[in-house]
N, C-alpha and C positions, 0 to 999 in steps of 0.2 A: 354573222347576220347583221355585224350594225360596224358598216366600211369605216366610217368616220373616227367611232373611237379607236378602232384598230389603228388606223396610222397614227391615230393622235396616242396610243399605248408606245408604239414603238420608236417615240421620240422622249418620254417619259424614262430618268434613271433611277430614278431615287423617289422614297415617302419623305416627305418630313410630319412632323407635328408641332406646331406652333399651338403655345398655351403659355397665359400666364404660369411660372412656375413660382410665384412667390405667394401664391395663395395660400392658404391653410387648409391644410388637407384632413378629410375624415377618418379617424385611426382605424385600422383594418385589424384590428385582435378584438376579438369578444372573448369575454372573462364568466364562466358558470360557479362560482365558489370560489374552489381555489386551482379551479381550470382554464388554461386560456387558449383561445386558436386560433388562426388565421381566419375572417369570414370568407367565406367560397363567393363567388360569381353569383351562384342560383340563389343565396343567401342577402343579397344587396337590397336592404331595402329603406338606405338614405334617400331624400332629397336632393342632395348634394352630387357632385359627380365623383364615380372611383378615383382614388390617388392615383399619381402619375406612375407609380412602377404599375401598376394593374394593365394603365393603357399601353403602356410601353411591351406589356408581355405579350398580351393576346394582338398588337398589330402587326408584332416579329410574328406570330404564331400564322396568324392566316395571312401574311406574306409570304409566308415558307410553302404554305400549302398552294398561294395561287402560282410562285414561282415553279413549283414543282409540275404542276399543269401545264402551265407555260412554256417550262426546257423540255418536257414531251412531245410537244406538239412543233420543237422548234422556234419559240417566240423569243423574245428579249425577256431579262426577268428584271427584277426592280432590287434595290439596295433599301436599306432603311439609314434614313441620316436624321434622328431627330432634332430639335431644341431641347440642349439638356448640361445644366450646370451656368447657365446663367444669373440664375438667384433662387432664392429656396431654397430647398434642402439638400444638402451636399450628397445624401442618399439618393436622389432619380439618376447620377453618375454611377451607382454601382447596378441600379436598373438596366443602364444603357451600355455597360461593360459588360452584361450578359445578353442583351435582349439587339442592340444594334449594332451596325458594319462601321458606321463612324457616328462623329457629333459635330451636331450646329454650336460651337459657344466653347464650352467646359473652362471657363476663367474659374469656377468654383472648384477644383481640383487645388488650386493655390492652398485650399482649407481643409483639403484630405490626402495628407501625405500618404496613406496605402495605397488608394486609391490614384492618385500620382501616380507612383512609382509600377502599379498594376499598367495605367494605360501607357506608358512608357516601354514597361518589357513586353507588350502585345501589339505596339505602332499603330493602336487604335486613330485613325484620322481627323484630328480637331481643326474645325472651317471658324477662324476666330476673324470676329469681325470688331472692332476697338470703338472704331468712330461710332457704332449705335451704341454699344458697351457706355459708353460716355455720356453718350444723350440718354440713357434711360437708368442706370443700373452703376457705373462705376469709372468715376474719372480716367483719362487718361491715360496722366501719367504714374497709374496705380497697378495700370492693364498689368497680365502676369505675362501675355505672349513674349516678350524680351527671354523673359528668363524659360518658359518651354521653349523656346527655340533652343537659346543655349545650350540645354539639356538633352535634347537631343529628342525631344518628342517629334511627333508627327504632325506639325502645325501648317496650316496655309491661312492666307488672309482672304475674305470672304466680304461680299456686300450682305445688308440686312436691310430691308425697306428703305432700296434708296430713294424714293418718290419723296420718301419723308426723312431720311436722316441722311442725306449728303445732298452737298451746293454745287456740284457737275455735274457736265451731262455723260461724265466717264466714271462711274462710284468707284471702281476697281482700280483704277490707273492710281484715283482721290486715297484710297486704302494706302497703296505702297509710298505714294509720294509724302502723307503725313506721315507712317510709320518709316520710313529712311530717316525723314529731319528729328522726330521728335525724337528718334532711336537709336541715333547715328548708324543705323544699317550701312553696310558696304555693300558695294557690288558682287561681291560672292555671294554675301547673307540674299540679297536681293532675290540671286539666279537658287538659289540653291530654295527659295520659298515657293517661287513660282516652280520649278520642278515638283518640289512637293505636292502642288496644287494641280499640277497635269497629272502624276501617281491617285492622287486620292478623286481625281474625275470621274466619271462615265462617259468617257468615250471611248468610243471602240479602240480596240488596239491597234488598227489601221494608222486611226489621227492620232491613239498617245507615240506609236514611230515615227512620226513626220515631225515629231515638236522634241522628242527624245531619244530617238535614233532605235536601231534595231535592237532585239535583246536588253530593251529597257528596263525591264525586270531584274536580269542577273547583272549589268553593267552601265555603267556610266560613260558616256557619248560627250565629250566635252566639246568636241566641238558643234551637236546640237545643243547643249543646256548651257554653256559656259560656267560648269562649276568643277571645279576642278578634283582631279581625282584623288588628292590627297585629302582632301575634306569627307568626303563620302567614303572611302577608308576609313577615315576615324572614323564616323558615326557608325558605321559596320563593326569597326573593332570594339566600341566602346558598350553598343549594345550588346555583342557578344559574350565579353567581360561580365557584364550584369547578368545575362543566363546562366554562362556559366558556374558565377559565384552562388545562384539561388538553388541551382543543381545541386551543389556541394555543400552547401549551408545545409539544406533539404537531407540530403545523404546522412550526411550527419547526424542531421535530429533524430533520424529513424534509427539509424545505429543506438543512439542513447536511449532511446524509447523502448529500444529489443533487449540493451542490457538491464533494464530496470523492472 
């Protein structure tokens, strides 16, 4: 019934949620004695607004619901990519390892090695953008993306209000060209970020094979991505490795757990 949002939906991939996250948040346990519980939703009766896992749960919730609508009827559905692990509490990251598809930020992960090591062995997609990181939140050359690249996480580099935190009229191009100097990135690391950053898009699979070659999913196209396939090997092998070790650690425990 209403043309306009319709197309204007199906140009639409992703929610975010932008919010200060270094506000201080309302504690969500109420205490009766020497009882304590989570307060429920119908139960809210601060001034203040719910903490950030609250919003985080019920926006996955009824995005699942409009999605499911959506893939019925044949629509486009939406992704959720919030702002989350910027500053604040290193907790709205174990919110958003449950509740979202990727994240806006997650430089706070630096501060929770589980939680590291969780969004690492699930290739959760972090859109890290440095040069606002800098202007609002945390120098430079303190950023962690160096070292999640390294590591083999799931990173792309990302613009943040460039109207207001970058001097070109290209913010993206401005992203890679400082993080190359300041980072000594190579031209692998380069190719192999921007690949990343086609993988963790919304675009139809049409445009990610024009940019990534067929079977971009299961293979690597060097001669679309120019990253070569020894590299993407390791990061295959190396995430493998860490599955399999958690399997087996895991296996373990339970064994020791059944003899005891």
């Amino acid at each position: 019934s209403n043309l306009p949002l319709h197309i204007f939906l199906q140009t639409v991939v992703a929610f975010d949620s932008v919010d200060d996250e270094s506000q201080l948040e309302v504690a969500t346990v109420r205490t009766a004695g020497r009882d304590s519980r989570i307060i429920t939703p119908r139960e809210w009766d601060f001034d203040a607004n719910p903490p950030y896992s609250y919003w985080m749960y019920y926006v996955a919730a009824n995005l699942r619901a409009l999605n499911a609508l959506r893939a019925r009827r044949g629509l486009s559905v939406f992704a959720f990519r919030p702002h989350c692990g910027e500053a604040g509490d290193p907790g709205h990251l174990a919110a958003c390892f449950l509740a979202a598809d990727q994240v806006n930020h997650g430089i706070l992960l630096r501060k929770a090695p589980g939680l590291h090591y969780l969004y690492y062995l699930a290739q959760i997609g972090l859109a890290v953008s440095p040069l606002s990181n800098n202007k609002l939140f945390l120098d430079y050359n303190k950023n962690p993306f160096p070292r999640y690249f390294a590591q083999g996480l799931n990173v792309s580099l990302s613009t943040d209000d460039p109207l207001m935190l970058h001097g070109t009229k290209d913010p993206l191009i401005e992203e890679y060209c400082v993080a190359s100097q300041v980072w000594k990135l190579t031209a692998t690391d380069m190719c192999e970020i921007a690949r990343n950053s086609v993988l963790q898009s919304g675009w139809e699979p049409r445009f990610k094979e024009h940019f990534l070659g067929k079977n971009y999913q299961e293979q690597n196209d060097i001669r679309q991505t120019n990253v070569p396939d020894i590299r993407v090997a390791y990061r295959k092998e190396q995430l493998h490795n860490e599955i399999e070790f958690v399997k087996s650690e895991g296996h373990e425990a339970g064994n020791l757990l059944t003899a005891s």
